[in-house]
N, CA, C and O atoms as a CHARMM CRD file, in Angstrom:
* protein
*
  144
    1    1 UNK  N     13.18100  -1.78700   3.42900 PROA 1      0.00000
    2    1 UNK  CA    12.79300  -1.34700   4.75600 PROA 1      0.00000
    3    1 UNK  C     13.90100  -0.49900   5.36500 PROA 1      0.00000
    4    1 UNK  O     15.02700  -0.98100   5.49300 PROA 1      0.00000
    5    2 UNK  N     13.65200   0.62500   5.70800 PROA 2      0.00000
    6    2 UNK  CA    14.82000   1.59100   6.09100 PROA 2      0.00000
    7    2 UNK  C     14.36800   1.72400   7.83700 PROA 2      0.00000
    8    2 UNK  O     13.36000   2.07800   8.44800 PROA 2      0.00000
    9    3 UNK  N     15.93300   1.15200   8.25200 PROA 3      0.00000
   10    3 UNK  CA    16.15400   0.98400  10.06300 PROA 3      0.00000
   11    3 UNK  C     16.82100   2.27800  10.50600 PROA 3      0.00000
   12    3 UNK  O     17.85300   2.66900   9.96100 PROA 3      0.00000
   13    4 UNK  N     16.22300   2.95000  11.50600 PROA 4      0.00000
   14    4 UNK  CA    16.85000   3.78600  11.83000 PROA 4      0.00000
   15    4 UNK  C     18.40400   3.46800  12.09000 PROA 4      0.00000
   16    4 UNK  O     18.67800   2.28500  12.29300 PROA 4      0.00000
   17    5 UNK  N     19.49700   4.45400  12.10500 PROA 5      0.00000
   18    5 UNK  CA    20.82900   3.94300  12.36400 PROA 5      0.00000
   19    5 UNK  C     21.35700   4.59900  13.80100 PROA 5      0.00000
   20    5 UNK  O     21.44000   5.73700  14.26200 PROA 5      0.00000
   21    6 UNK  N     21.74300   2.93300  14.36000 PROA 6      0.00000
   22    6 UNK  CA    22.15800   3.30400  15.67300 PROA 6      0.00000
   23    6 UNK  C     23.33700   3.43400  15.76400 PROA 6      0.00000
   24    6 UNK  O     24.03900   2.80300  14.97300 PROA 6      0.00000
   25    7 UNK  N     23.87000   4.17600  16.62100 PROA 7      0.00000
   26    7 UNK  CA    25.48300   4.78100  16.91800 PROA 7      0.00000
   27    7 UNK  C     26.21800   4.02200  17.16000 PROA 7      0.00000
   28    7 UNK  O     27.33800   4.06300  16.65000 PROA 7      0.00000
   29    8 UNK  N     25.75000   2.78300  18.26600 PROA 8      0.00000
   30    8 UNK  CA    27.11800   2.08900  18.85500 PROA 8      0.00000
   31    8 UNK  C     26.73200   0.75600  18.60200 PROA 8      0.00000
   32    8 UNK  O     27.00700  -0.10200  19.44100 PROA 8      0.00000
   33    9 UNK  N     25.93500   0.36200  17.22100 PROA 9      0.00000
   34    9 UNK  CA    25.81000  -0.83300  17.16700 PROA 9      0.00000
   35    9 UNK  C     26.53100  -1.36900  16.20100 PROA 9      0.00000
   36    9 UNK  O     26.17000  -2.29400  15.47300 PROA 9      0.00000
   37   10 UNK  N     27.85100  -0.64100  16.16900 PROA 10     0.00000
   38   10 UNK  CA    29.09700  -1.10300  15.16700 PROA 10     0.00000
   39   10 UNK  C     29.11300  -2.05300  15.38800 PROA 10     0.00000
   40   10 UNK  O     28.70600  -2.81700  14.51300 PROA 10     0.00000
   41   11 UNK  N     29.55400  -2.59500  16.59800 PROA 11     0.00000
   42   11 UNK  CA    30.68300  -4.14500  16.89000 PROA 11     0.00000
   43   11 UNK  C     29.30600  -5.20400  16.74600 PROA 11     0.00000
   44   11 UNK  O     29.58400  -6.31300  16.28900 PROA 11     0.00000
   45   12 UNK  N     27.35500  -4.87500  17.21400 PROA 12     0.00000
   46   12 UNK  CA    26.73600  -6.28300  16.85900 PROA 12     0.00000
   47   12 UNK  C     26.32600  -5.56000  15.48800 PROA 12     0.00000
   48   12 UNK  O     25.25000  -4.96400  15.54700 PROA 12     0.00000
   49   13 UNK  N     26.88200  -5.52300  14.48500 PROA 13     0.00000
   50   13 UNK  CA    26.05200  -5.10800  13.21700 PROA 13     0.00000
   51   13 UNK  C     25.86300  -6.13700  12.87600 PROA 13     0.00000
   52   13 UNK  O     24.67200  -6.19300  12.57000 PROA 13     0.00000
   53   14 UNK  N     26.52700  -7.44600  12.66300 PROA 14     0.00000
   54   14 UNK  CA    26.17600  -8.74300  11.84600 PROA 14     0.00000
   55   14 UNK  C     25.08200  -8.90600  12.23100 PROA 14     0.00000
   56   14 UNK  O     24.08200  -8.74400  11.53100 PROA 14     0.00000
   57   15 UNK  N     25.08300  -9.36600  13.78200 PROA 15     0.00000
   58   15 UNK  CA    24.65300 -10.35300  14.18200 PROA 15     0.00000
   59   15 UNK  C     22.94600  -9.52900  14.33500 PROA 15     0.00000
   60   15 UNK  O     21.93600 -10.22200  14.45900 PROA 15     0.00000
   61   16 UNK  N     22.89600  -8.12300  14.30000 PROA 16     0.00000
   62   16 UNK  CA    21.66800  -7.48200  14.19900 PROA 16     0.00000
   63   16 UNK  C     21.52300  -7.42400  12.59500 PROA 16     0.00000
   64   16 UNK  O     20.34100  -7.09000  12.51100 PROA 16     0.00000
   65   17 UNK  N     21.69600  -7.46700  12.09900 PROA 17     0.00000
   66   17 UNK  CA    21.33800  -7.19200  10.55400 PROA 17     0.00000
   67   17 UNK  C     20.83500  -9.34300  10.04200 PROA 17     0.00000
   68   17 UNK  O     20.12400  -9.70100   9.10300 PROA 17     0.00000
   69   18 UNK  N     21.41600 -10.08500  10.88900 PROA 18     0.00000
   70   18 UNK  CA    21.30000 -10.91500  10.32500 PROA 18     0.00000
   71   18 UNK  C     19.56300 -11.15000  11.23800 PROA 18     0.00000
   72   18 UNK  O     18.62600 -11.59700  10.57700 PROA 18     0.00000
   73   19 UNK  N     19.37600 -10.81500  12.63900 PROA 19     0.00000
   74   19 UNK  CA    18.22400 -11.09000  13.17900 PROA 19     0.00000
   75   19 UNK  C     17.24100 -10.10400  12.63200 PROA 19     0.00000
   76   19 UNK  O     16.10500 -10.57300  12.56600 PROA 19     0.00000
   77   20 UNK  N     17.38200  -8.66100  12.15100 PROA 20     0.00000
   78   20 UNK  CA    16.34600  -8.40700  11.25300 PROA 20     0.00000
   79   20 UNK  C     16.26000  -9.05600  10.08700 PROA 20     0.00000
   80   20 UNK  O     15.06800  -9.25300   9.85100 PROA 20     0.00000
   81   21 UNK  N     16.96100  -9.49000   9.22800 PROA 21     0.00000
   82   21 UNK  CA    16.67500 -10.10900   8.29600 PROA 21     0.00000
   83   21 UNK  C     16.07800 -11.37900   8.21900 PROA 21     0.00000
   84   21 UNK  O     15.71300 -11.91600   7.17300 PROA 21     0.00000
   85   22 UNK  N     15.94200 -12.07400   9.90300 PROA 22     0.00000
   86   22 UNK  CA    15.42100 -13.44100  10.14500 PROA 22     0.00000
   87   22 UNK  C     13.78000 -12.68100  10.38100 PROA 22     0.00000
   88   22 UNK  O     12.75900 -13.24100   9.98000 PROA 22     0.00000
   89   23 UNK  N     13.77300 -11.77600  10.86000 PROA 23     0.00000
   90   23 UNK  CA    12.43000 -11.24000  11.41900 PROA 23     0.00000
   91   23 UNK  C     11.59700 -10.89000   9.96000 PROA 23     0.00000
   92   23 UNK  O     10.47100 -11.38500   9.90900 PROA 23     0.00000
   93   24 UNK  N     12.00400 -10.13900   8.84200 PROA 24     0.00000
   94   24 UNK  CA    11.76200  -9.75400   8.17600 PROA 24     0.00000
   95   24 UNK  C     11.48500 -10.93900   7.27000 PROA 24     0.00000
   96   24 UNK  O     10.67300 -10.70400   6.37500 PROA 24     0.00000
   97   25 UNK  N     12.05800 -12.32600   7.32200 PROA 25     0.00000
   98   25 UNK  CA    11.58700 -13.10800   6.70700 PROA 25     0.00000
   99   25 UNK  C     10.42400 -13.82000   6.98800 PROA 25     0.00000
  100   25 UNK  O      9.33900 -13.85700   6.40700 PROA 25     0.00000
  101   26 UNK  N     10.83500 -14.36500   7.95800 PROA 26     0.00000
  102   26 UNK  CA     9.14100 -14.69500   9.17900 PROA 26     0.00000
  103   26 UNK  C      8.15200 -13.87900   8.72700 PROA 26     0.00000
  104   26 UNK  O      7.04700 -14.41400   8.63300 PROA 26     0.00000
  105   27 UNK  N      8.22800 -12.85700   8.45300 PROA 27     0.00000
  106   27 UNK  CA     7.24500 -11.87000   8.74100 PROA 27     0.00000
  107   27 UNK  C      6.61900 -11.81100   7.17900 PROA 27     0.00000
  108   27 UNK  O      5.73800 -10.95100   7.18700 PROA 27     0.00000
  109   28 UNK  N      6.74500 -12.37700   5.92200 PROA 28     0.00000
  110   28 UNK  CA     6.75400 -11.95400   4.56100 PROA 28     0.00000
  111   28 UNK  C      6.53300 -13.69200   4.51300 PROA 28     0.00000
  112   28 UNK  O      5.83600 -14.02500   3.55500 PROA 28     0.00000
  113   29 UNK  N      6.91400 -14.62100   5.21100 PROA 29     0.00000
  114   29 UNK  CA     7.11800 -16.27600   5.09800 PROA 29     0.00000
  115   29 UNK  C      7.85000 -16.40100   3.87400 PROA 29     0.00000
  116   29 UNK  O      7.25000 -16.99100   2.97600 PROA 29     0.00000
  117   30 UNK  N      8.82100 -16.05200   3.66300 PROA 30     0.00000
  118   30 UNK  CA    10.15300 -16.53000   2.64000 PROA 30     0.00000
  119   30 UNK  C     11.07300 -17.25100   3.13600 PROA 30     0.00000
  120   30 UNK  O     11.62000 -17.10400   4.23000 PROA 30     0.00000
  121   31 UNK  N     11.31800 -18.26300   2.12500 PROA 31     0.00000
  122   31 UNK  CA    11.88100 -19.64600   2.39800 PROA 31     0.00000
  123   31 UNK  C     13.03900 -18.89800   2.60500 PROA 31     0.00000
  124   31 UNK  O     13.37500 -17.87900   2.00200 PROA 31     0.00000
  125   32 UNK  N     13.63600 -19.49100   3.51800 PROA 32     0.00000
  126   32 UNK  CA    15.13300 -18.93900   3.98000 PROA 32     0.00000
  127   32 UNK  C     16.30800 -19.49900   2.57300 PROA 32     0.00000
  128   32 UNK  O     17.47500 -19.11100   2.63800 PROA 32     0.00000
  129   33 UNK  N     15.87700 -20.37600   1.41400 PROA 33     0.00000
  130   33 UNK  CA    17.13000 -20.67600   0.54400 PROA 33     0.00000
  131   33 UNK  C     16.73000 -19.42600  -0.79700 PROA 33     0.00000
  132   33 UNK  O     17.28300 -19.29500  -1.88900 PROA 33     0.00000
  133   34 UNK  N     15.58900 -18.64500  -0.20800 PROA 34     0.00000
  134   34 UNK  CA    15.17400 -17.94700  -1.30000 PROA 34     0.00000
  135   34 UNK  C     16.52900 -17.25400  -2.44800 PROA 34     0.00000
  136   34 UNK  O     16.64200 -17.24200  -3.67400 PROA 34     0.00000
  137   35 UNK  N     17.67400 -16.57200  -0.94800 PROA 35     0.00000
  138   35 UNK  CA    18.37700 -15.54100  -1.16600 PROA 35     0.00000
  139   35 UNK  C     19.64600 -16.69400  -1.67000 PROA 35     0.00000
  140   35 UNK  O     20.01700 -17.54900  -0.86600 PROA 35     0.00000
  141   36 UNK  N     20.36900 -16.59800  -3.33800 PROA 36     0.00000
  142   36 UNK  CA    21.19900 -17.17900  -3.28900 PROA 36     0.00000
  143   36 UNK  C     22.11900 -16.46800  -4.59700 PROA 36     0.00000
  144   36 UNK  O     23.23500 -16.90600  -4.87600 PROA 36     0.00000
């Protein structure tokens, strides 16, 4: 899935990359221990 890239979202990159990746799981229903 390609996110557009935002300019000044250096300093929350984790914490946004980790809530799309919570969204993106929800959204597909993959067990969250899938990724190991």
């Amino acid at each position: 899935m390609a996110l557009p890239k935002k300019r000044h979202s250096t300093l929350r990159k984790g914490r946004r990359r980790a809530a799309v990746l919570k969204n993106f799981m929800h959204k597909y229903n993959i067990p969250r221990r899938v990724k190991e």
